[in-house]
C-alpha positions as a printed NumPy array, in Angstrom:
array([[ 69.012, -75.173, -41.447],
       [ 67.631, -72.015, -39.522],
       [ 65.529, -71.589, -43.361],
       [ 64.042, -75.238, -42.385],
       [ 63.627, -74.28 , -38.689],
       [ 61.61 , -70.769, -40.039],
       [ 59.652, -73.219, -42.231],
       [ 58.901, -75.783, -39.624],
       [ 57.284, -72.949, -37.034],
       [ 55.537, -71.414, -40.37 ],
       [ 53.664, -74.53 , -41.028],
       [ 52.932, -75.106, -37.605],
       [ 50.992, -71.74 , -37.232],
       [ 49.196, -72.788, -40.258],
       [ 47.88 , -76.274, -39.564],
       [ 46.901, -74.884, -35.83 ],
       [ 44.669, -71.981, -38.011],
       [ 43.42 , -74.851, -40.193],
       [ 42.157, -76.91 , -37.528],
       [ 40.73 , -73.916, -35.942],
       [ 38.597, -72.201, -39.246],
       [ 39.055, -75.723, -41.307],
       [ 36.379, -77.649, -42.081],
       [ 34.537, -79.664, -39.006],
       [ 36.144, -83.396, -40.221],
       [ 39.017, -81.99 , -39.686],
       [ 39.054, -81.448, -36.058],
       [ 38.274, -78.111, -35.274],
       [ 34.814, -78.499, -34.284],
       [ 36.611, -79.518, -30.701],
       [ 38.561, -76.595, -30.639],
       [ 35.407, -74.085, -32.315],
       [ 33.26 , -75.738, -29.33 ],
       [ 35.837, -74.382, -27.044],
       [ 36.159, -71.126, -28.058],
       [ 32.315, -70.782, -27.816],
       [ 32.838, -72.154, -23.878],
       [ 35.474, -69.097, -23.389],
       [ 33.116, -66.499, -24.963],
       [ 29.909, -67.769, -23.024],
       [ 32.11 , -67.633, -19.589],
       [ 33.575, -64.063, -20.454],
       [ 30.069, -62.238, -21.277],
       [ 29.057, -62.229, -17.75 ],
       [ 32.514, -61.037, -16.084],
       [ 32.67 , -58.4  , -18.345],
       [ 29.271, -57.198, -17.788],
       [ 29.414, -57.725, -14.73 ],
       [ 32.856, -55.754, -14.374],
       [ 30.686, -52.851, -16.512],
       [ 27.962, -52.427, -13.679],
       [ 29.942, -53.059, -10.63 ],
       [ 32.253, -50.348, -11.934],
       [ 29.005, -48.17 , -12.965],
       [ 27.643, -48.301,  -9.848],
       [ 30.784, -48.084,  -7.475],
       [ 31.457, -44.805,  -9.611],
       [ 27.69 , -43.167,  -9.87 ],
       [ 27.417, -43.468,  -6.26 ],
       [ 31.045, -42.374,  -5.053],
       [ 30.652, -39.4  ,  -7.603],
       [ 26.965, -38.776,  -5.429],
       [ 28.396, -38.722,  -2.365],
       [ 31.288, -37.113,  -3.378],
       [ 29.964, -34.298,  -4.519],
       [ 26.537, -33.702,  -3.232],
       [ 27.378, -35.713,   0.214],
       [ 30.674, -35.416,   1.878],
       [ 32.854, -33.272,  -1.081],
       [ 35.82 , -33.77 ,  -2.313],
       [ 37.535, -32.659,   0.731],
       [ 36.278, -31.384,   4.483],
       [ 37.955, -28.812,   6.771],
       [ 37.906, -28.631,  10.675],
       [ 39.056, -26.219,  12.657],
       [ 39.565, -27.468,  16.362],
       [ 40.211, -24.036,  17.875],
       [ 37.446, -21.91 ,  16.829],
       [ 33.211, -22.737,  16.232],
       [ 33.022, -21.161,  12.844],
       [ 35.746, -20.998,  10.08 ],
       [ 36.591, -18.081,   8.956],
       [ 35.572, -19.058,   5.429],
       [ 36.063, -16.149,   3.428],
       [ 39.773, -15.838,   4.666],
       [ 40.345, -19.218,   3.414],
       [ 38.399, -18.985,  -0.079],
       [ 39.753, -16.023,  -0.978],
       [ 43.751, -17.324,  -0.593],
       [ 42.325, -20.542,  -2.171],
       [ 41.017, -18.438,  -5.312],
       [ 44.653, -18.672,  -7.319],
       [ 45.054, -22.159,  -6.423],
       [ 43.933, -24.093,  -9.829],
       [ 43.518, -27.283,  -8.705],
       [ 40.82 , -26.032,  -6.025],
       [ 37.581, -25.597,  -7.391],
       [ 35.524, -24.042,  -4.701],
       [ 35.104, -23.946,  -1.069],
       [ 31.749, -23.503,   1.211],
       [ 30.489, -24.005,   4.813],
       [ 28.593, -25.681,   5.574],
       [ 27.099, -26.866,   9.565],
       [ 25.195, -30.513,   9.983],
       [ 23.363, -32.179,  12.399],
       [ 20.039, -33.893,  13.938],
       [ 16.446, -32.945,  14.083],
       [ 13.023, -34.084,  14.564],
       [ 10.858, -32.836,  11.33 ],
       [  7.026, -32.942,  11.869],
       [  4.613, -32.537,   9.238],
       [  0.308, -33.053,   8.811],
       [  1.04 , -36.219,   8.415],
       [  3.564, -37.755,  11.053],
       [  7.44 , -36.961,  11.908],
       [ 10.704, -38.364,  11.696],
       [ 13.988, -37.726,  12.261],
       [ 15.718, -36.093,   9.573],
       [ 19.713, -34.864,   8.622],
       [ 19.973, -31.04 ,   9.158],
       [ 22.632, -29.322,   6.558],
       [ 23.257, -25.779,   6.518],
       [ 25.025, -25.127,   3.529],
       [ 26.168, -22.269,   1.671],
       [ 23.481, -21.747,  -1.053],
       [ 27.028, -21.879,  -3.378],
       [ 27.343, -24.933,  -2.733],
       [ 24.232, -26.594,  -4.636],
       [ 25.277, -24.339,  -8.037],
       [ 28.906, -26.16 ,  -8.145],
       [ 28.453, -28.212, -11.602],
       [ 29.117, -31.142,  -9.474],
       [ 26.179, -30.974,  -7.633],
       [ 24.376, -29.711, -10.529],
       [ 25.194, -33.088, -12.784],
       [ 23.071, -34.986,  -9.482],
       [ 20.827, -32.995,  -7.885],
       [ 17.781, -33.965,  -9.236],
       [ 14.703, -31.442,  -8.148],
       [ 11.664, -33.66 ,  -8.016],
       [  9.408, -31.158,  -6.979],
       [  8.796, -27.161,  -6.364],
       [ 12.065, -25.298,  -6.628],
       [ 15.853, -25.745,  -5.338],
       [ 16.629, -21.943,  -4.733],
       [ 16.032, -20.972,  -1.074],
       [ 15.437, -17.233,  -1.131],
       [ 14.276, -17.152,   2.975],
       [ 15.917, -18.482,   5.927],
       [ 12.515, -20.02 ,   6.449],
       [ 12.449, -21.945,   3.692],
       [ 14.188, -25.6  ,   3.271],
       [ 14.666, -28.551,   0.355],
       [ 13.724, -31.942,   1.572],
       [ 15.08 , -35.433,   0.221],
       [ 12.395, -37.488,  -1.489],
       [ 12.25 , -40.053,   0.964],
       [ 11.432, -37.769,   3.673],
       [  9.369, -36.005,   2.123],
       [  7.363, -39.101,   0.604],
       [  7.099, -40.321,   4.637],
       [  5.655, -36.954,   5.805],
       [  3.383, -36.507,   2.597],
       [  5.071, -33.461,   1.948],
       [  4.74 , -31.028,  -0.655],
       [  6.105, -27.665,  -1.777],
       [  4.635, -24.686,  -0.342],
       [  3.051, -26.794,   2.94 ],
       [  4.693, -25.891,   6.385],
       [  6.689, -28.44 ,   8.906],
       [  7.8  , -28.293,  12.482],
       [ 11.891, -28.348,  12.757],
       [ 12.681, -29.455,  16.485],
       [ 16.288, -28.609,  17.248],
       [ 18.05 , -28.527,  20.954],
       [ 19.599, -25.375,  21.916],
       [ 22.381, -25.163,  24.952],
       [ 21.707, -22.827,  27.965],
       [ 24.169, -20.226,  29.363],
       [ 24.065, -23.014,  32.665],
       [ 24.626, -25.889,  30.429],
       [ 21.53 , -27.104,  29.997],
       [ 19.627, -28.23 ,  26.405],
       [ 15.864, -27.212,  25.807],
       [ 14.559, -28.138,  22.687],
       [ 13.533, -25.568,  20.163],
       [ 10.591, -25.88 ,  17.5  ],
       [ 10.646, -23.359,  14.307],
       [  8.511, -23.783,  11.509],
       [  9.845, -23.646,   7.602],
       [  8.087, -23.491,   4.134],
       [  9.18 , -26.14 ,   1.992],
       [ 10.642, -25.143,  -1.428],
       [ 11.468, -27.972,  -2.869],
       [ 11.801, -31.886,  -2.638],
       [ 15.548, -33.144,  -4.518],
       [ 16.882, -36.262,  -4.75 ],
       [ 20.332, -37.362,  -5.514],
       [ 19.524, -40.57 ,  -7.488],
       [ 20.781, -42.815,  -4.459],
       [ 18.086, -43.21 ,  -1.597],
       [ 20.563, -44.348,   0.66 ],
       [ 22.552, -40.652,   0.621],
       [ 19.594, -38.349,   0.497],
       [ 16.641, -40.069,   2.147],
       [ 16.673, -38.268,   5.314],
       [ 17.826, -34.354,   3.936],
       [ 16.385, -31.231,   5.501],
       [ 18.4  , -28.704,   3.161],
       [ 18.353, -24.756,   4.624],
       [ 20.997, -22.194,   3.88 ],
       [ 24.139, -21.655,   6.262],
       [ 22.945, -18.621,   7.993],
       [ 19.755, -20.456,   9.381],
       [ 21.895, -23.347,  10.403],
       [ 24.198, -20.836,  12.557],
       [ 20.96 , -19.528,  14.454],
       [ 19.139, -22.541,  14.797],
       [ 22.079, -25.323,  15.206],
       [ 24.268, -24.747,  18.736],
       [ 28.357, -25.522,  18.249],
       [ 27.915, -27.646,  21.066],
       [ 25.869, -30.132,  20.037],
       [ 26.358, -29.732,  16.012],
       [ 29.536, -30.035,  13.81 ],
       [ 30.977, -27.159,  11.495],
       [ 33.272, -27.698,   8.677],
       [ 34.344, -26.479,   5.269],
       [ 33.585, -28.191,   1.962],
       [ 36.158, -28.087,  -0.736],
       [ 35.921, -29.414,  -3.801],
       [ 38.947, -29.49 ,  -6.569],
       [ 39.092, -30.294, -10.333],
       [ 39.734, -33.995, -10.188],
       [ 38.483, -35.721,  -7.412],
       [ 40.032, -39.022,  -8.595],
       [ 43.019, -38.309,  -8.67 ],
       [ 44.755, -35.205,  -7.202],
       [ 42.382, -34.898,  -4.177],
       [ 45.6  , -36.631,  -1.805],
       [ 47.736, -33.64 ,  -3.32 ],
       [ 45.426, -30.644,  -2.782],
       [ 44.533, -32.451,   1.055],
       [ 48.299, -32.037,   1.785],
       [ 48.557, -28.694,   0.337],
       [ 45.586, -27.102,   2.18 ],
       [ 47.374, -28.995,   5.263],
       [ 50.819, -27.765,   4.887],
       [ 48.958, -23.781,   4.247],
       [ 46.05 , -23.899,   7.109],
       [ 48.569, -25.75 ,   9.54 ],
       [ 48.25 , -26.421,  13.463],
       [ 44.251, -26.909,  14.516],
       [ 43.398, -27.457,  11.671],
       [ 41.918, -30.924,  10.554],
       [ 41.99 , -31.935,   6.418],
       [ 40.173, -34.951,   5.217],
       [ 40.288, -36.568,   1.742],
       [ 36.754, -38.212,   1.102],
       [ 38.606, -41.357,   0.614],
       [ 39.203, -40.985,   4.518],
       [ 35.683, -39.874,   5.11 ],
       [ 33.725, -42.7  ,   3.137],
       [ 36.483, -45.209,   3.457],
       [ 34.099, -48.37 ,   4.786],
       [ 32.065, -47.277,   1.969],
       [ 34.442, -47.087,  -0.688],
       [ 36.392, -50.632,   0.68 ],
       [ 32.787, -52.302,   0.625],
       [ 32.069, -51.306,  -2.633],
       [ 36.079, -52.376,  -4.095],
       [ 35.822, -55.867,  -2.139],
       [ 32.204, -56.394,  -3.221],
       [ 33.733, -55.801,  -7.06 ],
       [ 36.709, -58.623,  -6.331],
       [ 34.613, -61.402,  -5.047],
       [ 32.046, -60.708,  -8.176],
       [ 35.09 , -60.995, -10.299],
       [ 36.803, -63.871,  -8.139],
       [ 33.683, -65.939,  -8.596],
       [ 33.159, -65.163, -12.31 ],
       [ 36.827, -65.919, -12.917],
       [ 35.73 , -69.849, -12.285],
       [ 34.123, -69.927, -15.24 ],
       [ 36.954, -69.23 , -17.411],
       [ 38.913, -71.272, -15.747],
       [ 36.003, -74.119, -16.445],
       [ 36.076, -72.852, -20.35 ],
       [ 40.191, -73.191, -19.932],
       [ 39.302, -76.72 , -18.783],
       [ 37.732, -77.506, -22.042],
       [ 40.016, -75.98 , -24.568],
       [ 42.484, -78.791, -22.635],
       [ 40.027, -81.331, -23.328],
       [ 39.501, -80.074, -27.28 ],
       [ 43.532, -80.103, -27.265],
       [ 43.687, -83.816, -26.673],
       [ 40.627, -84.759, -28.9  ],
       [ 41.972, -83.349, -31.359],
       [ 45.449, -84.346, -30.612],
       [ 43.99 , -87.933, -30.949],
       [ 41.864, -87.586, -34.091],
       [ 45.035, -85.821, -35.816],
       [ 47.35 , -88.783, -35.165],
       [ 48.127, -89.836, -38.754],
       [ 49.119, -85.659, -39.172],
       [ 51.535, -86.109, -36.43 ],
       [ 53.049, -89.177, -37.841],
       [ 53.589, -87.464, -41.521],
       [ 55.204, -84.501, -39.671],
       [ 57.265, -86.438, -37.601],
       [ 58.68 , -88.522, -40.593],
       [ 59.044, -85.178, -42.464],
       [ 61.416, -83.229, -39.951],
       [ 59.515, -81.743, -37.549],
       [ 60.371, -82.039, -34.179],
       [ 58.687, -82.51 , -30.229],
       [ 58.48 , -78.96 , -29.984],
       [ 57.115, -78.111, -33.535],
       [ 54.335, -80.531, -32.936],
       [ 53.683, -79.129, -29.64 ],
       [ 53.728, -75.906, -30.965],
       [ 50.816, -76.732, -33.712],
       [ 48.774, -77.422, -30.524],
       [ 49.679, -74.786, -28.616],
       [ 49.192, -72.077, -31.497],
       [ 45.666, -73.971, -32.157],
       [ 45.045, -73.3  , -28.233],
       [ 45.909, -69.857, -28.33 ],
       [ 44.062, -69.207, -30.889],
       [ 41.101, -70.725, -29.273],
       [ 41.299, -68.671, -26.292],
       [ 41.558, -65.534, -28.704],
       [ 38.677, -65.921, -30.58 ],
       [ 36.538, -66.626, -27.751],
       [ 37.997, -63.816, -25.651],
       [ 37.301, -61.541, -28.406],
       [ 33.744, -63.023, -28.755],
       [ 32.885, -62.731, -25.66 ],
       [ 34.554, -59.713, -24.854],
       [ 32.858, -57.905, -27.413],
       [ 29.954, -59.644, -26.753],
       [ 29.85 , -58.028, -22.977],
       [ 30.923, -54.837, -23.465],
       [ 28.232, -54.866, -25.726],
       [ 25.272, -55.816, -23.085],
       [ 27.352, -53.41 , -21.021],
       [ 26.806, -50.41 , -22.563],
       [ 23.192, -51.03 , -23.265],
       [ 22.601, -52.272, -19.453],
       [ 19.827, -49.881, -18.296],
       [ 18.357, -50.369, -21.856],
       [ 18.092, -54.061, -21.05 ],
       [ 16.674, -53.79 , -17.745],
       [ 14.061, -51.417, -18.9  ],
       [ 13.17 , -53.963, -21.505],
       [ 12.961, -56.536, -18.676],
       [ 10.902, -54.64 , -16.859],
       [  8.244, -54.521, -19.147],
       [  8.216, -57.764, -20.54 ],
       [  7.798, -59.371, -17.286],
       [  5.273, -56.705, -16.278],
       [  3.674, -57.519, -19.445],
       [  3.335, -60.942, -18.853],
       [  2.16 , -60.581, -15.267],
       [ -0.517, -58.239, -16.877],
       [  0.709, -55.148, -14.717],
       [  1.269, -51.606, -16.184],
       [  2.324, -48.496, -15.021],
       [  4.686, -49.787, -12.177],
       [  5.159, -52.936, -11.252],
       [  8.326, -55.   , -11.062],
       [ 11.716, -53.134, -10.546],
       [ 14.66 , -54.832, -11.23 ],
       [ 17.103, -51.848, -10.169],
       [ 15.081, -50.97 ,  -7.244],
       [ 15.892, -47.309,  -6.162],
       [ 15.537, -48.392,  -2.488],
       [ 19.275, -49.894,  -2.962],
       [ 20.054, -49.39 ,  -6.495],
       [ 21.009, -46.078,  -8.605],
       [ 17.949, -45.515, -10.686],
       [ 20.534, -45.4  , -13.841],
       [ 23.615, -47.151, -13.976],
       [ 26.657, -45.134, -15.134],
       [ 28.385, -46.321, -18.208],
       [ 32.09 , -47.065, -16.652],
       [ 34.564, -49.143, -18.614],
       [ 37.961, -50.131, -17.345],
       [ 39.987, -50.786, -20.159],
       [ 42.862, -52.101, -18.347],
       [ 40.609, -54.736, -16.691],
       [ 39.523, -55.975, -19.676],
       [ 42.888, -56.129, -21.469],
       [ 44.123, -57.953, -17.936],
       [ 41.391, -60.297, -18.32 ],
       [ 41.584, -61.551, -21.809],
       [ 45.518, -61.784, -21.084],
       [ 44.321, -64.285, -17.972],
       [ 41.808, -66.134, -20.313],
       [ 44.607, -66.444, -22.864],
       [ 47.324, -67.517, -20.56 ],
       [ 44.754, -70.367, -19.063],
       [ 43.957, -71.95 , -22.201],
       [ 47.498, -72.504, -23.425],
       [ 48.205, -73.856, -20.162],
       [ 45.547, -75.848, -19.58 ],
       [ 46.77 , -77.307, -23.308],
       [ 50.255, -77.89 , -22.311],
       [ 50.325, -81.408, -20.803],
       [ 48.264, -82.624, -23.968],
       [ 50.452, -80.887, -26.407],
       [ 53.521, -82.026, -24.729],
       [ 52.15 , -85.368, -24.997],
       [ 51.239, -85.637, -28.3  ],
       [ 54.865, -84.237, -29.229],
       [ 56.686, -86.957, -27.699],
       [ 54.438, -89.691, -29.746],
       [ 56.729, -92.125, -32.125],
       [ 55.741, -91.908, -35.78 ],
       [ 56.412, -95.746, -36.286],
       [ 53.711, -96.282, -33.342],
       [ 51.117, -94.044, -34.562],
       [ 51.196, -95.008, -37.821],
       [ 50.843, -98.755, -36.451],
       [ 48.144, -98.   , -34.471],
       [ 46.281, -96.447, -37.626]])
C-alpha cells in the first residue's frame, strides 16, 4: 500500500513536469506562458533591488567616510579635544582605525567671478590619506595635498559657481568674537590647490577644505563646532560596539555618535524609498501569480479525460491536486529563475546600460559630446555601485514561489474533487 502511495506521488511529479516541458497540445503552453509572466515581473524588482541597494550603499559609504565618519566625538567641557591623548590610547584598540580633528563651520567665499556661501572644514591633513577617503575622493583638478595654511581644496560645485581654478586666489569671510562679545567679520585670502569631488554633488558641493591648524585661527569656538572623527574597520557592522566602547573609556562630557545617529533622516529616507520601490514592484508578481492560477485551471480543464483515467486507476483528491500543484510550482520556479537571472544580469551591467542609453538617444537626437544624462550627477552618483543582497533575492523567489502555488490552490482543489463517471460523460 505505502509502495502504491510512493508510486501515486511519483507519477504525479511526472505528469506536472510533462505538462510543463511536454509538447504545446498537451497543455503546457498555459503553464510555459505563465512562467514567462513570472520572469517578465521579476526582472525589474530585481534590478531594481540591484540599484536601490547600489546607490543607498555608494552614497552612505561617501558620507560615511569622506562626510560625517564612521563615528564623531564631542567634548562638552573643553573647546578643543585633546586629540593626541585620545589617539594614542586608541592606537591598540583593533577595531579603531584612526582618529582626527577636525573643526566645521560657515563662510562667505568670494572669487573674480561672484561669491557664495560655502562649508568650512578644518581637518587634519590625516584625515584625507585614510583609504576610505582615498577609495572617493576624486581630485578633479590641481592637487589634494595642502602644504600652507593658506592654501584650501574646493568641491566642484563651488568651484564651478565661482569659475575657480587651481593656483587663482579667493576671499574667505569668517566672523570672529570680541573680548566684549561682539562678532566682526574677518576676510583672509587663500590659494586654491585643488578642486575634489566626492562623486555625490549633494555631499561635497559647497566644500572649502583647509588643514586643522588654519581652522583653529580663523574659526572662533563660539560660533563654530569642534569634534573628533573616528573611523573603525567595519563601519557596517561593529560601529554600535566601538561607539559604546569609546563611551564607556572617554566617559562624563563626553558626547559619542554612531553615523547611523548622525545621518539617520538620511539613511531612513534612503531604506523607506527602497521598500515602497519593492512594495510597488511586488504587484507585479502578484499579477504573474494571478496568471499561473488562471494557466492552472486551463489546463485543469483541457486535461479532463487525464483526470478521469487517474481517478479510475487509484489515484486520489489529493494526488490529482498534487499533479497541479507540482505543475504550479514548477511554473513559478522556472520563471523565478528566468527572471532572476535575467535581472541580476541587467544588474550588474547597469552603468554599462545607461552609458549605452546615453548615446543612442544622443545619437538619434544628433548631439555629441554631452547631451542627455540619464544618471544626472546633480542627484545621482555618477557610477552606481554593484551591491547584491543575496538574502533578498532568495526571500523573493521564496515569495514568488509561495504565490503561485497559492494562487493554484482553489483550481487544483477543484479539479481533485471532479467524479471520473462525470468527466468522462462530459467528454
Amino acid at each position: 500500500m505505502k509502495r502504491m502511495k510512493g508510486a501515486l506521488w511519483a507519477a504525479a511529479l511526472y505528469i506536472a513536469l510533462r505538462y510543463l516541458w511536454g509538447r504545446a497540445k498537451e497543455g503546457g503552453r498555459y503553464l510555459r506562458g505563465a512562467a514567462a509572466g513570472i520572469a517578465l515581473s521579476l526582472i525589474p524588482i530585481i534590478v531594481t533591488l540591484v540599484v536601490a541597494d547600489g546607490m543607498i550603499r555608494g552614497i552612505t559609504d561617501r558620507y560615511i567616510e569622506l562626510g560625517t565618519s564612521h563615528i564623531q566625538i564631542y567634548d562638552f567641557l573643553e573647546d578643543d579635544i585633546d586629540v593626541g591623548r585620545i589617539a594614542a590610547d586608541m592606537r591598540d584598540v583593533d577595531f579603531i582605525r584612526g582618529v582626527w580633528r577636525e573643526r566645521q563651520g560657515l563662510g562667505l567665499i568670494v572669487g573674480s567671478h561672484g561669491r557664495l556661501g560655502a562649508t568650512i572644514r578644518a581637518v587634519d591633513p590625516g584625515f584625507w590619506e585614510d583609504p576610505g577617503s582615498r577609495a572617493f575622493l576624486k581630485v578633479v583638478s590641481g592637487g589634494a595635498v595642502l602644504e600652507t595654511n593658506r592654501e584650501v581644496l574646493l568641491g566642484e560645485t563651488l568651484a564651478e559657481t565661482l569659475e575657480a581654478k587651481p593656483g587663482s586666489t579667493v576671499r574667505l569671510m569668517t566672523v570672529r568674537v570680541n573680548e566684549d562679545g561682539s562678532t566682526t567679520p574677518r576676510i583672509t585670502l587663500f590659494t586654491i590647490k585643488g578642486i575634489v569631488s566626492s562623486g555625490y554633488r549633494e555631499l561635497d558641493s559647497l566644500w572649502c577644505i583647509m588643514n586643522y591648524e588654519a581652522g583653529l585661527e580663523l574659526l572662533s569656538p563660539e560660533l563654530y563646532r569642534s569634534f573628533l572623527l573616528v573611523k573603525t574597520n567595519d563601519p557596517h557592522g561593529n560601529v554600535d560596539t566601538a561607539a559604546l566602547y569609546l563611551g564607556a573609556y572617554l566617559g562624563s562630557g563626553y558626547g559619542v555618535y554612531t553615523w547611523k545617529q548622525l545621518e539617520q533622516s538620511l539613511y531612513s529616507s534612503f531604506k523607506s524609498t527602497r521598500q515602497m520601490l519593492l512594495f510597488i514592484m511586488a504587484i507585479l508578481v502578484l499579477v504573474a501569480a494571478v496568471n499561473v492560477s488562471s494557466a492552472t485551471s486551463m489546463l485543469a480543464i483541457e486535461r479532463q479525460r487525464d483526470i478521469a483515467v487517474l481517478k479510475t486507476g487509484g489515484a486520489s483528491p489529493g494526488n490529482i491536486q498534487a499533479v497541479f500543484l507540482w505543475g504550479s510550482f514548477f511554473t513559478g520556479l522556472t520563471g523565478a529563475l528566468a527572471g532572476g537571472a535575467a535581472g541580476l544580469l541587467i544588474g550588474v551591467f547597469i552603468n554599462q546600460i545607461i552609458r549605452g542609453l546615453e548615446v543612442l538617444i544622443n545619437a538619434a537626437a544628433g548631439i555629441w559630446g554631452g547631451g542627455v544624462r540619464l544618471l544626472d550627477p546633480e542627484y545621482y552618483l555618477e557610477e552606481i555601485p554593484i551591491v547584491i543582497d543575496w538574502t533578498t533575492v532568495f526571500a523573493i523567489v521564496l515569495f514568488t514561489l509561495g504565490c503561485s502555488v497559492l494562487a493554484s490552490w482553489l483550481p487544483a482543489r477543484r479539479a481533485g474533487k471532479q467524479r471520473p463517471l462525470e468527466i468522462l460523460r462530459r467528454v
